[in-house]
VMD Tcl script that draws the C-alpha trace (Angstrom):
set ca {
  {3.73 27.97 16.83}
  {0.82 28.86 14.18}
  {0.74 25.06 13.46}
  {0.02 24.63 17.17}
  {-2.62 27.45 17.09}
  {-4.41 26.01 14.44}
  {-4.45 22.92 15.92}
  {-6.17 24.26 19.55}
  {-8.18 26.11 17.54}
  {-9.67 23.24 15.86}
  {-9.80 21.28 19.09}
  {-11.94 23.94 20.89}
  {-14.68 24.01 17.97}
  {-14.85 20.28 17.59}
  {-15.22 20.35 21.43}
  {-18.16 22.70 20.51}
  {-19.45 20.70 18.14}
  {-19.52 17.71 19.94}
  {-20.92 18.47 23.22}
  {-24.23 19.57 22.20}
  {-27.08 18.71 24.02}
  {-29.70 15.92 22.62}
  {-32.39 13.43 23.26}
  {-31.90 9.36 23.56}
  {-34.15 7.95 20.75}
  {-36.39 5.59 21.03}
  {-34.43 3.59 18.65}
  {-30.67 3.70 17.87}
  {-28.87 1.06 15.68}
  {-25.70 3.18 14.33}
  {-22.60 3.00 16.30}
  {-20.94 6.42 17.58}
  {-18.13 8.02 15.26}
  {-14.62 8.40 16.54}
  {-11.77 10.34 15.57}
  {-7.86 9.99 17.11}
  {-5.25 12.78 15.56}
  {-1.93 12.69 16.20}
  {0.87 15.58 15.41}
  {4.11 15.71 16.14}
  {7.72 14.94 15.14}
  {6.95 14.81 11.56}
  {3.72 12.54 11.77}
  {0.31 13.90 11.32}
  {-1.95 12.09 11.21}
  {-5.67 10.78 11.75}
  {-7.47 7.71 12.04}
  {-11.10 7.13 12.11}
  {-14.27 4.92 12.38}
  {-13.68 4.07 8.87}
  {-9.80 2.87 9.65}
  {-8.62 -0.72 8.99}
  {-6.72 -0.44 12.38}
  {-5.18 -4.18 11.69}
  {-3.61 -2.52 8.31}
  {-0.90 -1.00 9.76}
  {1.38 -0.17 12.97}
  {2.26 3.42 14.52}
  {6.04 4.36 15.08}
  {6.83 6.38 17.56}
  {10.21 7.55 18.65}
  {11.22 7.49 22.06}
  {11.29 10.86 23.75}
  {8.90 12.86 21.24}
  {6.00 15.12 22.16}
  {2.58 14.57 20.66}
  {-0.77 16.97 20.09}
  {-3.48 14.55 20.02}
  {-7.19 15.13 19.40}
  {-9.63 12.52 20.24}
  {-13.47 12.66 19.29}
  {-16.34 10.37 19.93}
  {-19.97 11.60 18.96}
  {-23.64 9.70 18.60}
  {-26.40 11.93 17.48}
  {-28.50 9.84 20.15}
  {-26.35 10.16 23.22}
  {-22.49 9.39 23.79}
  {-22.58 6.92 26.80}
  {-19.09 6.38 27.04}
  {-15.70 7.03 25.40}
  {-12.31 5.25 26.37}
  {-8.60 5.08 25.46}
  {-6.28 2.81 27.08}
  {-2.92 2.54 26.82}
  {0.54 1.91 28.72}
  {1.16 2.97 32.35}
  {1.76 6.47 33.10}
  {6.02 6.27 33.19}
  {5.83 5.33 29.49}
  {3.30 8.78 27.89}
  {3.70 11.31 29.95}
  {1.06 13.93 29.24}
  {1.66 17.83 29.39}
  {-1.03 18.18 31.85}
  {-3.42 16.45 34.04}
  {-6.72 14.92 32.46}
  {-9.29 16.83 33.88}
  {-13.13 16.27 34.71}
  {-15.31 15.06 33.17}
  {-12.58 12.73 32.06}
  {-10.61 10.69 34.12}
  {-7.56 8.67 34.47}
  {-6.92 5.38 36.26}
  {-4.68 2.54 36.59}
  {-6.07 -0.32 35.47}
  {-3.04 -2.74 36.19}
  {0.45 -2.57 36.84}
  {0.74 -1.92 32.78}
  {-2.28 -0.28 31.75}
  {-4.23 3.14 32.05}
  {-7.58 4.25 31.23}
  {-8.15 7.46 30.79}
  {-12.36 7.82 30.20}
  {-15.31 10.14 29.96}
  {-19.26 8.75 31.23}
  {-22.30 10.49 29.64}
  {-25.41 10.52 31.57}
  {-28.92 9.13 30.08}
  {-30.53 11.54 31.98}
  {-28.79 14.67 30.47}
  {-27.26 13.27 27.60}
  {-24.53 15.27 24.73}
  {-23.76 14.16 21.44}
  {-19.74 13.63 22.30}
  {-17.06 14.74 24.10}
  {-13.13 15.48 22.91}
  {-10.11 15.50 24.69}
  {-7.06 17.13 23.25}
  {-3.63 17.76 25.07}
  {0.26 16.89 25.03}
  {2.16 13.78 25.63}
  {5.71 12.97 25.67}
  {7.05 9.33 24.67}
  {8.88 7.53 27.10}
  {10.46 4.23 26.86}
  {12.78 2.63 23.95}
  {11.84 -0.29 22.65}
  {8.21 -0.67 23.79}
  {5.33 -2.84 21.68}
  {1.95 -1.70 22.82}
  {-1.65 -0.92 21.62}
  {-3.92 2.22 22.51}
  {-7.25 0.51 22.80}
  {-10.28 3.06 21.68}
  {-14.02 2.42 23.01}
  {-16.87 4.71 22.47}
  {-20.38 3.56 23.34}
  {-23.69 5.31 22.79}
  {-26.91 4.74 25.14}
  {-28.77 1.93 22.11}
  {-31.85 4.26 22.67}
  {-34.57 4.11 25.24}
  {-34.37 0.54 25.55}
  {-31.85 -1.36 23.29}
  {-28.52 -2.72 23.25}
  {-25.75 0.04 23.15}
  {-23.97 0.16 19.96}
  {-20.13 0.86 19.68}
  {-17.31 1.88 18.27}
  {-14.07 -0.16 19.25}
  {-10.51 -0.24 17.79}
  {-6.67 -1.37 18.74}
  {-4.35 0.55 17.09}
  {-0.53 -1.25 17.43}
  {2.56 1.27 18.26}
  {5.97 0.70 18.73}
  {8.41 3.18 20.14}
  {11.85 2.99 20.16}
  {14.68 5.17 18.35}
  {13.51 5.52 14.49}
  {11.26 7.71 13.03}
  {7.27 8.54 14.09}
  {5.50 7.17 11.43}
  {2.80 4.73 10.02}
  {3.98 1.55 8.53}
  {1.74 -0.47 6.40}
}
mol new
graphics top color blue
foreach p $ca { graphics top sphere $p radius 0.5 }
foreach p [lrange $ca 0 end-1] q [lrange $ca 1 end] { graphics top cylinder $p $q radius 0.2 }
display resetview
């Protein structure tokens, strides 16, 4: 339970952190930075802007529970931040996503679950942090990261984008390089 504790605690002041308000620059070439943490049956981990994401695969064993954290921030404006992954049957999350994020089927086999900024009122980031339990033996898949930033007043957005390869089936929940 403290590890829990610790870990909402730290979600609420990165939420702080990253949801300040700022102004879109007139120019902006560095991409937004991301974060994804995952905790839970025995795996902690977290992977980041900096990640070689084709270095390694995710284990995760069928019928665990998950914390996750994820962070995306741009010190001129977070336009967007995505994560997609498998339809709903196969992560089944403690509670509903709630505004401003959302969640939608994108196909029969994938979900998005997303947050928009707005140009005209824009924050540095957003996080979303919550619960998910795995299930489905024996299932390849990817969760497929996006975060965009507005490019300034009038350039090209820059982003951050990232697939990171799971597998879940009966072994343990870890990273295998």
């Amino acid at each position: 339970m403290k590890i829990l504790n610790s870990f909402i605690a730290f979600a609420g002041i990165l939420m702080m952190l990253t949801s300040c308000e700022t102004e879109v620059p007139a120019s902006d070439v560095t991409p937004p930075k991301f974060s994804f943490s995952i905790k839970g049956d025995g795996l902690n981990r977290t992977f980041d802007q900096d990640t070689d994401f084709t270095s390694f695969d995710l284990n995760l064993r069928n019928g665990a529970r998950f914390d996750f954290v994820l962070i995306a921030s741009d010190a001129g404006g977070l336009a967007e931040m995505s994560w997609e992954l498998a339809a709903s049957e196969n992560y089944v999350f403690d509670d509903p996503i709630e505004l401003p994020w959302t969640s939608m089927q994108i196909s029969q086999l994938t979900r998005r679950i997303e947050w928009r900024g707005d140009r005209n009122n824009p924050v540095t980031g957003t996080t979303l942090s919550g619960s998910f339990t795995v299930n489905g033996p024996n299932i390849a898949g990817i969760f497929r990261f996006l975060a965009k930033d507005f490019g300034g007043s009038s350039g090209t957005p820059n982003q951050f984008s990232a697939d990171l390869d799971l597998y879940v089936g009966d072994h343990d929940s870890e990273v295998i390089e």
